[in-house]
C-alpha positions as CSV (number, residue, x, y, z in Angstrom):
1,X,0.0,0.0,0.0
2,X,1.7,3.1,-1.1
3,X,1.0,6.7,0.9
4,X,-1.6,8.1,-2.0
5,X,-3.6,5.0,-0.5
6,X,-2.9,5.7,2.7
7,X,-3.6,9.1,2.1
8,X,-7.2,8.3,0.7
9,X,-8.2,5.7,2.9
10,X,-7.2,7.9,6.1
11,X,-10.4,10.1,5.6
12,X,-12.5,7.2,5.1
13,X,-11.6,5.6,8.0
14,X,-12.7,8.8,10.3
15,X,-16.0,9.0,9.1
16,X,-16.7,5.2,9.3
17,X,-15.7,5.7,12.6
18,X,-18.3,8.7,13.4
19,X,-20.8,6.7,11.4
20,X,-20.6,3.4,13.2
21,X,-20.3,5.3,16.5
22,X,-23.3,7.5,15.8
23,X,-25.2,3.9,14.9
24,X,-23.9,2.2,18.3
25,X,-25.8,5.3,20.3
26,X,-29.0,5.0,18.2
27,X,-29.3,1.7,18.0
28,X,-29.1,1.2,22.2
29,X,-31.1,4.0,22.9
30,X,-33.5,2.8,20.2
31,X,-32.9,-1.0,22.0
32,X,-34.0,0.8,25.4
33,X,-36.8,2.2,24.7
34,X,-38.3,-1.0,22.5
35,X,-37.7,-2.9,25.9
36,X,-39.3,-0.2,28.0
37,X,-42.4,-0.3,25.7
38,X,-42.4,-4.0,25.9
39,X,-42.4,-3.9,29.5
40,X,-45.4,-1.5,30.3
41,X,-47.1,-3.7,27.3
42,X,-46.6,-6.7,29.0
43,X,-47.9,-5.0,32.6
44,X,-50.7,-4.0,31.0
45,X,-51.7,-7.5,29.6
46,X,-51.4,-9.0,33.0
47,X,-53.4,-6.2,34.6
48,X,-50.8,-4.1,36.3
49,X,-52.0,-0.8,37.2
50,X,-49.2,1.1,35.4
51,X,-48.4,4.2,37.7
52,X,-46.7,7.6,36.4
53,X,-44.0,6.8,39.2
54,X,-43.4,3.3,37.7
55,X,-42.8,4.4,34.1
56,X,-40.2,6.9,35.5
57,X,-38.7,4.3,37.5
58,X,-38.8,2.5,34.2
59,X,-36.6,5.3,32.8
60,X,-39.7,6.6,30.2
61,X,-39.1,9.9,31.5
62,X,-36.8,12.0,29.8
63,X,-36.6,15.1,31.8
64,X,-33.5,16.0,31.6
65,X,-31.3,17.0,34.7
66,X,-31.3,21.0,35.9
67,X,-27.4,21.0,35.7
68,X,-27.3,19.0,32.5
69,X,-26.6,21.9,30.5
70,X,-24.1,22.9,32.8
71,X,-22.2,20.2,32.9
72,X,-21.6,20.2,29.1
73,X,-20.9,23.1,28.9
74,X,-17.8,22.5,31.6
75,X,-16.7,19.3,29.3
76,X,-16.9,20.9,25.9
77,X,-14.7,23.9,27.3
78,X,-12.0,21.1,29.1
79,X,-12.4,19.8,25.7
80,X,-11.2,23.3,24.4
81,X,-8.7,24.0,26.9
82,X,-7.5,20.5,26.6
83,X,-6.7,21.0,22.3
84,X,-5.0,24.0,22.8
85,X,-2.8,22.6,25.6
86,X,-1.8,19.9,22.8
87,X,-1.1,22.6,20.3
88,X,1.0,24.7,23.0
89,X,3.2,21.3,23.7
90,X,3.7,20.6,20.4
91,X,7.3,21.3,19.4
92,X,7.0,23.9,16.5
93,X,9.0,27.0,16.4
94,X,7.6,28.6,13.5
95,X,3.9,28.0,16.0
96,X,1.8,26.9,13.3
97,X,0.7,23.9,15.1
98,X,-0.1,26.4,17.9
99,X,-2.3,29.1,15.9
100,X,-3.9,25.8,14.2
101,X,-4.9,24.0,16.9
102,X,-6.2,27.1,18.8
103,X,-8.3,27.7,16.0
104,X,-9.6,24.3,16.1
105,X,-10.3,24.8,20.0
106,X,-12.6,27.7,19.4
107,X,-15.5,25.8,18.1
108,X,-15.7,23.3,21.4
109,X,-15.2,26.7,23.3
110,X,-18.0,28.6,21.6
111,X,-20.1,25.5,22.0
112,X,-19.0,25.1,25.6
113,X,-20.0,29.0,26.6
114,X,-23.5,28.3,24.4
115,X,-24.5,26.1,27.0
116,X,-23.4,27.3,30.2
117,X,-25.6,30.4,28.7
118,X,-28.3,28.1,28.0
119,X,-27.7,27.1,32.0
120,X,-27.7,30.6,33.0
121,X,-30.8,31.9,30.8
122,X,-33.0,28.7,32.0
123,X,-32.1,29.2,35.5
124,X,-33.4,32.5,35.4
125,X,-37.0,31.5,34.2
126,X,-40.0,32.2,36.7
127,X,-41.1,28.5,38.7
């Protein structure tokens, strides 16, 4: 296999790798929810009273969690932080690798700070 090959095959190779991990977290959550359907179907058919505290026992409810937002939004930052770190330890003197990988940080950054705003503007809604 020569490096043109290599070369092609490199790009492939990432996005097979997004798509199949993408597939892996459908295909469980999808799995999850067929069994959680098949459950309450099944209590139903044996004459279970089902209860709204039992299906969120079950895990039907998908409420998500009041510091959900914030808690992404400290991960995608590290994530941020964490690229340029890698760009700042990288030995370059002419700091390309620096200025590149910065730029590459932003958009976890800007993604990061989108969602600790989303955390501060929900917190502020009326109860």
């Amino acid at each position: 296999m020569n490096e043109a090959t290599l070369a092609l095959l490199v790009p492939f190779g990432v996005f097979l790798l997004i798509g199949v991990s993408l597939w892996l977290v459908l295909s469980y959550r999808a799995r999850k929810n067929l069994e959680i359907h098949n459950t309450v179907r099944l209590a139903l058919d044996k004459g279970v009273d089902v209860t709204p505290e039992l299906i969120e026992r079950l895990g039907a409810n998908n409420q998500p969690h009041p510091l959900q937002d914030l808690r992404r939004g400290i991960v995608w930052i590290a994530t941020a932080v964490g690229i340029a770190l890698f760009g700042f330890l990288v030995p370059d003197p002419s700091n390309h690798a620096f200025l590149a990988l910065l730029g590459i940080a932003a958009l976890p950054c800007a993604i990061g700070f989108g969602y600790l705003a989303m955390h501060q503007f929900s917190r502020q809604r009326p109860a």
